[in-house]
C-alpha positions in Angstrom: 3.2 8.1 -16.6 2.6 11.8 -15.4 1.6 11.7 -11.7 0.3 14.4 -9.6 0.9 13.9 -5.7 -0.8 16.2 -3.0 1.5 16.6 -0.5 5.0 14.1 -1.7 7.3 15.5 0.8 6.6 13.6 3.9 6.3 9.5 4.8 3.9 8.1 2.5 3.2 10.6 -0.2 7.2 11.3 -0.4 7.8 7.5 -0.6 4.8 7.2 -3.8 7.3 10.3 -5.4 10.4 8.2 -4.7 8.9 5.3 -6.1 7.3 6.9 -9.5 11.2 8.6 -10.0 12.5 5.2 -10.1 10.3 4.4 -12.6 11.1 7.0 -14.5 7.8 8.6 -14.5 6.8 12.5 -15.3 6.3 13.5 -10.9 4.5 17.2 -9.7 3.9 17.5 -6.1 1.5 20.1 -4.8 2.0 21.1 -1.4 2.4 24.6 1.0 6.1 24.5 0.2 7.4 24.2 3.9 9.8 21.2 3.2 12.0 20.4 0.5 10.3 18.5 -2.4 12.3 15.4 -3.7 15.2 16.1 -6.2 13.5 15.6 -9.8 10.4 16.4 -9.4 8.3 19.5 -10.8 7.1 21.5 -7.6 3.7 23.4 -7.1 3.1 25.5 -4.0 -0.5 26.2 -2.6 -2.7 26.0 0.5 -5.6 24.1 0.0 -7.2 25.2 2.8 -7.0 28.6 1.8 -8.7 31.1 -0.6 -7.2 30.3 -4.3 -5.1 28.3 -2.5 -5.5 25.4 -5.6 -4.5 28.1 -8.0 -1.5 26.5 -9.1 -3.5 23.3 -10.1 -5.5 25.3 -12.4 -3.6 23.9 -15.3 -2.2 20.6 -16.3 -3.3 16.8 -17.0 -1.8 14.0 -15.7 -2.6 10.4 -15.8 -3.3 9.5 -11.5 -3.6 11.8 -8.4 -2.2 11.0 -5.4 -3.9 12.6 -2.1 -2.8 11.5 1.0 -4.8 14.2 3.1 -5.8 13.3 6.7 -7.4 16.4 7.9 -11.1 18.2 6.7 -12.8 16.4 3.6 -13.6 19.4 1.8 -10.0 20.3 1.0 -10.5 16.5 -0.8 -13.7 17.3 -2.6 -12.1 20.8 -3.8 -8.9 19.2 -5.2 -10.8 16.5 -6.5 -13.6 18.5 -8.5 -10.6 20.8 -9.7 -8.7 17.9 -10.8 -11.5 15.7 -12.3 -11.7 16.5 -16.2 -7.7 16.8 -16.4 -6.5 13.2 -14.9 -7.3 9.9 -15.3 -7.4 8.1 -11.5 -7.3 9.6 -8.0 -5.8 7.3 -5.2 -6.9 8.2 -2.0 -4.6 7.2 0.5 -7.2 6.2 3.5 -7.1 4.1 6.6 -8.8 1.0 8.1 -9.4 3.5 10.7 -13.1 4.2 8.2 -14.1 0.5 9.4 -16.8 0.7 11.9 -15.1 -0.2 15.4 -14.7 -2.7 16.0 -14.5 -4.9 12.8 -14.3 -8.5 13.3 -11.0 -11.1 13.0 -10.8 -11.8 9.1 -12.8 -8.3 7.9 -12.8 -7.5 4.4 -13.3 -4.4 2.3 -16.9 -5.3 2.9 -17.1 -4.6 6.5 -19.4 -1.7 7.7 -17.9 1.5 7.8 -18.4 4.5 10.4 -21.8 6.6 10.3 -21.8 10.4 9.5 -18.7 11.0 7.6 -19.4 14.0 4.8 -17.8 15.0 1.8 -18.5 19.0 2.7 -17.1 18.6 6.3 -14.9 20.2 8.1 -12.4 18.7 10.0 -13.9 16.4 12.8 -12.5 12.9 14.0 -9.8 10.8 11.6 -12.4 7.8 11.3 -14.9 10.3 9.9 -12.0 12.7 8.4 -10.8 9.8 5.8 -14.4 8.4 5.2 -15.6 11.9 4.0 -11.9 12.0 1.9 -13.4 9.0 0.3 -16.3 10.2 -0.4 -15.3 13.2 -1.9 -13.0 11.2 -4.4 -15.5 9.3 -5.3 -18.0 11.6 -5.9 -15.5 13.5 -8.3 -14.1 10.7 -10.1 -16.8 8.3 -9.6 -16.2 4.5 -8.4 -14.0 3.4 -12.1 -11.5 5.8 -11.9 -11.0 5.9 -8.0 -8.8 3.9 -5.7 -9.3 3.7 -2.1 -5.9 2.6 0.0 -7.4 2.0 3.2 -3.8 1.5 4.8 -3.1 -0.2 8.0 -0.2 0.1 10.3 2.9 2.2 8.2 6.5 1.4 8.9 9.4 2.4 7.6 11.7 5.3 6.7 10.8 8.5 7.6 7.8 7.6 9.5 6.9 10.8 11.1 4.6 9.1 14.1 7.1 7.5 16.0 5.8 4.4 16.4 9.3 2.1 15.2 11.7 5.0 15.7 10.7 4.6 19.4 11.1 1.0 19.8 14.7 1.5 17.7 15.8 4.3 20.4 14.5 2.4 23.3 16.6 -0.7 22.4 19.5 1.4 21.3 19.8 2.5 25.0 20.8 -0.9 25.7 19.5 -2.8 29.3 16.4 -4.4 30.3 13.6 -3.8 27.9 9.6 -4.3 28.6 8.8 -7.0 26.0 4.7 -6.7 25.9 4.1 -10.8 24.9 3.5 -13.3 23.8 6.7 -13.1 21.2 4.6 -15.1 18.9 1.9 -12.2 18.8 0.7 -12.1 14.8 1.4 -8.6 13.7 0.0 -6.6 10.1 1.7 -3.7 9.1 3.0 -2.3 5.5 6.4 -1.1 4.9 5.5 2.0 3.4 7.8 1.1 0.4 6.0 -1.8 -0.3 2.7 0.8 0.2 4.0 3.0 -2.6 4.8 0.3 -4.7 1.5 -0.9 -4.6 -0.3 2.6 -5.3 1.7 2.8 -8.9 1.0 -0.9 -9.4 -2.6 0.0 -9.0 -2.2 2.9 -11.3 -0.7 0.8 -14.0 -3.1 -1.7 -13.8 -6.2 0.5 -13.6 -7.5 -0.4 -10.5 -10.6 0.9 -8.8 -12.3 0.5 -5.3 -11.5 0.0 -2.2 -8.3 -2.1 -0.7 -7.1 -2.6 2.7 -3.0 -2.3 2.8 -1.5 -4.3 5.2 0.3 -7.6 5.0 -1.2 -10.7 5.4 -1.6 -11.9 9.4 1.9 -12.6 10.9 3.9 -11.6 8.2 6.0 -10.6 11.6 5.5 -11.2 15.0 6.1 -9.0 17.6 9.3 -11.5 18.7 10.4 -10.5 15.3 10.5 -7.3 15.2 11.7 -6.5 18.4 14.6 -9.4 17.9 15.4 -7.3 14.5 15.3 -3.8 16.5 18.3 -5.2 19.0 20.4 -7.1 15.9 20.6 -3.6 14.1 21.1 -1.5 16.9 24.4 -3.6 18.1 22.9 -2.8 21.6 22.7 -5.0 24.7 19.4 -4.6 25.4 17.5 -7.5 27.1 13.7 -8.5 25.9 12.2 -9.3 29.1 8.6 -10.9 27.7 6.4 -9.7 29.3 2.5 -10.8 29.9 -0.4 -8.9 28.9 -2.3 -9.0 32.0 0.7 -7.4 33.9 0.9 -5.0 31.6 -2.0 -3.8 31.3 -2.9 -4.0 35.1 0.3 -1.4 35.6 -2.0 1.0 33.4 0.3 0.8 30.6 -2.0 1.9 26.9 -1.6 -0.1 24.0 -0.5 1.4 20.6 0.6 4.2 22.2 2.7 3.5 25.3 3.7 0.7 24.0 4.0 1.5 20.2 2.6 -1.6 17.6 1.7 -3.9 20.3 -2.3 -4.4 21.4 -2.6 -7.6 23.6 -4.1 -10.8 21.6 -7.6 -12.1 22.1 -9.0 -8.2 22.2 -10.9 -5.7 19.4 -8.0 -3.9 18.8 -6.0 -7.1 18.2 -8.8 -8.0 15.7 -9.6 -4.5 14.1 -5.2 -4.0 14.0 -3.3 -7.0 13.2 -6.0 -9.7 11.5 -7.6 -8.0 8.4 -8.6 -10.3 5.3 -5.9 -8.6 2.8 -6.3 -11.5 -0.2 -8.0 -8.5 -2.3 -4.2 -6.4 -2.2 -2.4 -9.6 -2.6 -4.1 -10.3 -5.3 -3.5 -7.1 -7.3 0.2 -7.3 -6.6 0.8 -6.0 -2.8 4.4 -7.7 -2.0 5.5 -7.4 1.7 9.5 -7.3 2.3 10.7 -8.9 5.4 10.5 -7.1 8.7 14.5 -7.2 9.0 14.3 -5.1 5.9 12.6 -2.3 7.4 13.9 -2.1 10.4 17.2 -2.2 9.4 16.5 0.6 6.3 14.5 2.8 9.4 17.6 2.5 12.0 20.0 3.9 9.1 17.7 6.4 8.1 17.2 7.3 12.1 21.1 7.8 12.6 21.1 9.8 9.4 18.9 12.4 10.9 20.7 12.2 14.1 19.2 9.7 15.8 15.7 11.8 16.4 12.7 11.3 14.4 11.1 14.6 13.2 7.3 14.2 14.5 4.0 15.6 12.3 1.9 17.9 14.9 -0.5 16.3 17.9 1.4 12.7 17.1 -0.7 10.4 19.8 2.6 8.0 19.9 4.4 8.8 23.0 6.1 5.6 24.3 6.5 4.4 27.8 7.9 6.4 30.3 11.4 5.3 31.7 10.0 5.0 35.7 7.0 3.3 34.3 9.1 0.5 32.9 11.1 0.0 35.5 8.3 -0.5 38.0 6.5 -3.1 36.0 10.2 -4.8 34.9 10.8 -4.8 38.9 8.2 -6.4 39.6 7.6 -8.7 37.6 
């Protein structure tokens, strides 16, 4: 297979190049040239946001695009158009996030999407960002040759958000821990291995459509994964569970204070951790246990010195030392 991937240096695209190289495939990644591509791979630079900036894509066929691009929709619909007579599929690597707030419990591909998303835009919100990348795809490569990975939560190695590096550096440090509860709290999420996988799966099989890429409900529970953080870390860090009322009475944000966890019985719970996924599952997604990833993320962390390296305006921030303390104290 000859595969083309926009970008391929950083989480998810770089994971989708590590994945097709072990399969021995024919890789080009296309990208502005400001990290090191993967060893084996043939490397384009360009700018797509930029005058001539596809230039380098002017030539070439390849059997599947991969575009994993987050920002404006035109820099979609330009690659897209370019690309359109010279390869065979393009997978555009979305998010749940185009789902029409706030889907319910049990939502499947079906569910209502967000309003005024455009293929010509310009860069506005991510909701309406990825919807108009869709839409650009599909307009290019129409609906049979055009797969739509409308991903969930992403873990794993070299996640550049922050979201399990910061729970893996928080229980490093060892002593009481804010546990947000209950421990039995059904979490989705997709190692972003098991993401990749799944992308040349889809390729292979000749997929089309949309798919939402997540596990299936509590695959993991938030016990779990917090249990796996302190086994790999060798720290002595105590989970103190902790109840969602109190937590959210001490003004403490979900998702983003306190990375993965939204409290049960809410829209968030229902829009982030309880999608219908049977469609993925059904064309070969296979989820790896959380231990797995956890435990692959902790030695990647150490590897790069114990810091993740962050993309730009990252919303994950984690809770604040003083914060936790407070609400641990008092509780």
């Amino acid at each position: 297979m000859r595969l083309l991937v926009l970008g391929g240096t950083e989480f998810a695209g770089r994971a989708v190049v590590e994945a097709a190289l072990g399969r021995g495939w024919d890789v080009t990644v296309f990208n502005r040239g400001r990290q090191a591509p993967v060893a084996g791979v043939r490397s384009l630079v360009g700018d797509r946001t930029a005058p001539g900036g596809l230039d380098a894509l002017a030539d070439g066929e390849w059997d599947a695009v991969v575009d994993t691009w987050r920002l404006a929709p035109r820099a979609v619909r330009d690659a897209a158009r370019l690309l359109r007579g010279r390869a065979g599929r393009y997978v555009y690597v979305s998010s749940c996030s185009v789902y029409a707030w706030a889907p319910p419990a049990g939502y499947t591909e079906d569910a209502d999407v967000v309003e005024g998303a455009d293929a010509d835009a310009e860069q506005t919100d991510y909701a309406r960002d990825k919807r108009g990348g869709e839409l650009a795809a599909v307009d290019a490569f129409g609906e049979d040759r055009t797969v739509l990975v409308r991903a969930g939560l992403i873990l794993g190695p070299h996640e550049n958000v922050g979201r399990l590096p910061w729970w893996l550096g928080r229980i490093a440090k060892g002593g009481p821990v804010l546990a947000p509860g209950p421990r039995e709290l059904p979490l989705q999420y997709v190692d972003v291995r098991d993401l990749a996988s799944w992308i040349l799966g889809a390729v292979e099989q000749g997929l089309s459509g949309p798919f939402t890429l997540v596990s299936e409900q509590g695959h993991a529970t938030m016990g779990e994964l917090l249990d796996a953080c302190v086994a790999v870390t060798g720290s002595d860090a105590e989970l103190r569970w902790t109840e969602p009322r109190v937590i959210l009475d001490a003004g403490i944000e979900p998702w983003t204070q306190l990375p993965v966890w939204v409290p049960p019985g809410t829209d968030m719970h229902d829009a982030l951790h309880s999608a219908d996924v049977s469609r993925a599952v059904g064309a070969g997604l296979v989820c790896r246990p959380v231990e797995e990833t956890v435990a692959d993320t902790w030695d990647w962390l150490r590897a790069v010195g114990g810091v993740a390296p962050l993309r730009s305006a990252v919303a994950v921030k984690g809770l604040d030392p003083d914060v936790e303390a407070k609400v641990l104290g008092g509780s």
